[in-house]
N, C-alpha and C positions, 0 to 999 in steps of 0.2 A: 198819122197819130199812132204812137205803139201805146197796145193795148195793155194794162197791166194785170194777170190772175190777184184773184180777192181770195188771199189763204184765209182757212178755216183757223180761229183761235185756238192754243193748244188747249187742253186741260191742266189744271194747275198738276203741278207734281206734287205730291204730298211725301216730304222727307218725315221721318220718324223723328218724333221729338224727344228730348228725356224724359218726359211725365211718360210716353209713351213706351221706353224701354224700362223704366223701375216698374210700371202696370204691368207689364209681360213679365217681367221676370218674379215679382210675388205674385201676378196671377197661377205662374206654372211651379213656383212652389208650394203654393197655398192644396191648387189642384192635387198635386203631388202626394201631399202629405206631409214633407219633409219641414213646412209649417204646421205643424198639427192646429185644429181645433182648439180652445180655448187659449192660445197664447197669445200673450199680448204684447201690443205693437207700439213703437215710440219715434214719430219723426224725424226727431230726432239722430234717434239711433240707426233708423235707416238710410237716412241724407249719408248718415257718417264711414257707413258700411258699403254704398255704391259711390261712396264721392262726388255728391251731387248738396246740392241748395235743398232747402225744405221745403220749396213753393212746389216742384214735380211730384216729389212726395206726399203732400197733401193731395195735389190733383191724383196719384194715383190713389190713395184713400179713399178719394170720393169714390172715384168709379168704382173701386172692388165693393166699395159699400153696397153701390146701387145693383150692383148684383146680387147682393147676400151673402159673400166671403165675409164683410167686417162690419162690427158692430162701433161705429164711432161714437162714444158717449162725454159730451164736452164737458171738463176738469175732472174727466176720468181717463183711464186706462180706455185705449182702443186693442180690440180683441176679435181673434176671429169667430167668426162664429162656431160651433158644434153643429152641424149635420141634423136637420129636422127629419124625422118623418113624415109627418103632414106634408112638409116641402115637397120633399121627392114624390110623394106620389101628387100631389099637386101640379108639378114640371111634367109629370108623364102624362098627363091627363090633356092639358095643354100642348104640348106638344107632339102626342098622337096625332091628335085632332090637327092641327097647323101641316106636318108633315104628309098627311095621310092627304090634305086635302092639295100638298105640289107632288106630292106622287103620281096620282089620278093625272093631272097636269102636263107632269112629264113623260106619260105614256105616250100622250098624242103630240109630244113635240120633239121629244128624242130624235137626234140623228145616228147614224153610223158612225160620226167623228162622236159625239155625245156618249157613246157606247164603250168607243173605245178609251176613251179617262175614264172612265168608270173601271174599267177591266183593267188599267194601267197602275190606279189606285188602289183595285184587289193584290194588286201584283207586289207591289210596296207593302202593301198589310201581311201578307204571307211572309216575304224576307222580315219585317218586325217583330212576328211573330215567330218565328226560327230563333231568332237572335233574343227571344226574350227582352227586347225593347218596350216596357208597358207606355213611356210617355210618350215614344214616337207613334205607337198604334193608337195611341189615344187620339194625338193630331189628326192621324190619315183618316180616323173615324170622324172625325170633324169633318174631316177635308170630303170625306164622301157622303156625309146627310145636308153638308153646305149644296156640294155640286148637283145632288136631284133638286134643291130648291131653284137652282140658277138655270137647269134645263126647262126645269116650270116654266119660266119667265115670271120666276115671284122671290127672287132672291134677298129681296128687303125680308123676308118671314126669317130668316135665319138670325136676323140681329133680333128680333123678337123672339126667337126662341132661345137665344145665346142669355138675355137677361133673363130666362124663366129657370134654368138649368143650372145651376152651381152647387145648388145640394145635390140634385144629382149627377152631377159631376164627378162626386169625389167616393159616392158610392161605386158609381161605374170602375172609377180606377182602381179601387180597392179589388175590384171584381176581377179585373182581369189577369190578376196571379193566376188563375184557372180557368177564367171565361175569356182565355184571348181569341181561341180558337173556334169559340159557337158563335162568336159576336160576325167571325169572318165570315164564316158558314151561312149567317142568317143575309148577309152584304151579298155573297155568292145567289144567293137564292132572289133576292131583291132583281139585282142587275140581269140575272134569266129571264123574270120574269118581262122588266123593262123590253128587253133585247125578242120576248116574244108579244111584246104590246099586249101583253093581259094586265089589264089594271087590277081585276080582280084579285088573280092572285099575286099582284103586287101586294095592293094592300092589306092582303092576309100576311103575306112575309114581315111586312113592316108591322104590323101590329102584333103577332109575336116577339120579333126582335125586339121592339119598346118595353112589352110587357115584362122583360126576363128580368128587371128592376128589381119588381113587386116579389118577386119567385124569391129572390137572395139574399131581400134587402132584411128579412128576418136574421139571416145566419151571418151574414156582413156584421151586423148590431152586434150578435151573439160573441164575436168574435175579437171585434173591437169597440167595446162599449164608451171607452174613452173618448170616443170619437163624437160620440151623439149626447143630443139633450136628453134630459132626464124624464 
């Protein structure tokens, strides 16, 4: 009798869908700026400007809603929203505490390959930051507070921290006309600290870096007031 191996199931693939690529691409203008703050949005008009149906576009709505980019108000105008301050430092508060606590985490789980993406991903932040690329540093900044959650083994915290963080989102990018280079410095000093297993002063680094919000977000406002609620 020949014996037959019993394969493993694949996992589904997940292709990108439209609702999925219009949500990327007003999420990363919204981020940007280059939607400002209180402009208002029309299905419509957006279907007709990516050449797509109104059904992904609504599905994209929702989702930037439930973040806090859009304010959808039915037989009104949908707008985005203006930049809170209570928010942002709300999102920092929250997400100190979340990150602070797959820091500690990923102390005692980091490997040597673990170490080296992290250094791989400074390395990319540096060329970004040369080239004066703010949305690409912005990503790799993702891409490096994503990867200490995933070394945690607590990588689900990042989508929780991804819906807490949109107002401050867009402070952060503001910021980085100037603060591209303290944000790397502070990332630099994190992954040393990782690379010598001190938690402790992991999480002094990371809690400065978080806090540099609170430090700017006065003269951020100051400077583009248009941007925030009243």
């Amino acid at each position: 009798m020949v014996e037959t191996s019993v394969l493993k199931a694949l996992e589904p693939i997940k292709i990108p869908s439209v609702a999925d690529a219009v949500f990327e691409e007003l999420h990363q203008q919204i981020l940007s700026l280059e939607l400002a703050p209180g402009t208002r949005m029309s299905e419509v008009e957006v279907a007709k400007a990516f050449g797509v149906s109104r059904q992904p576009v609504r599905d994209a709505f929702y989702r930037l809603s439930q973040l806090g980019f859009l304010l959808i108000r039915p037989q009104r105008a949908t707008v985005i929203t203006k930049i809170s301050e209570a928010a942002v430092l709300k999102a920092r508060f929250v997400r100190t505490a979340l990150e602070i606590a797959c820091l500690r985490a990923a102390v005692e789980m980091a490997t040597q390959d673990d170490i080296k993406d992290l250094e791989e991903l400074l390395k990319e932040q540096q060329a970004a930051v040369s080239e004066n690329e703010r949305q690409k540093f912005h990503r790799l900044d993702d891409d490096f507070h994503r990867r200490i959650c995933e070394i945690s083994g607590h990588e689900y915290v990042w989508a929780l921290i991804r819906e807490q963080k949109a107002h401050m989102d867009r402070v952060r990018f503001l910021s980085l006309a100037s603060g591209a280079q303290a944000a790397l410095d502070d990332h630099v000093s994190i992954t040393e600290a990782l690379r010598a297993g001190d938690g402790e002063r992991a999480g002094a680094c990371l809690t400065v870096h978080l806090s540099r919000i609170g430090t700017i977000l006065s003269w951020i406002r100051a400077d583009n007031p248009e941007h925030f609620e009243d």
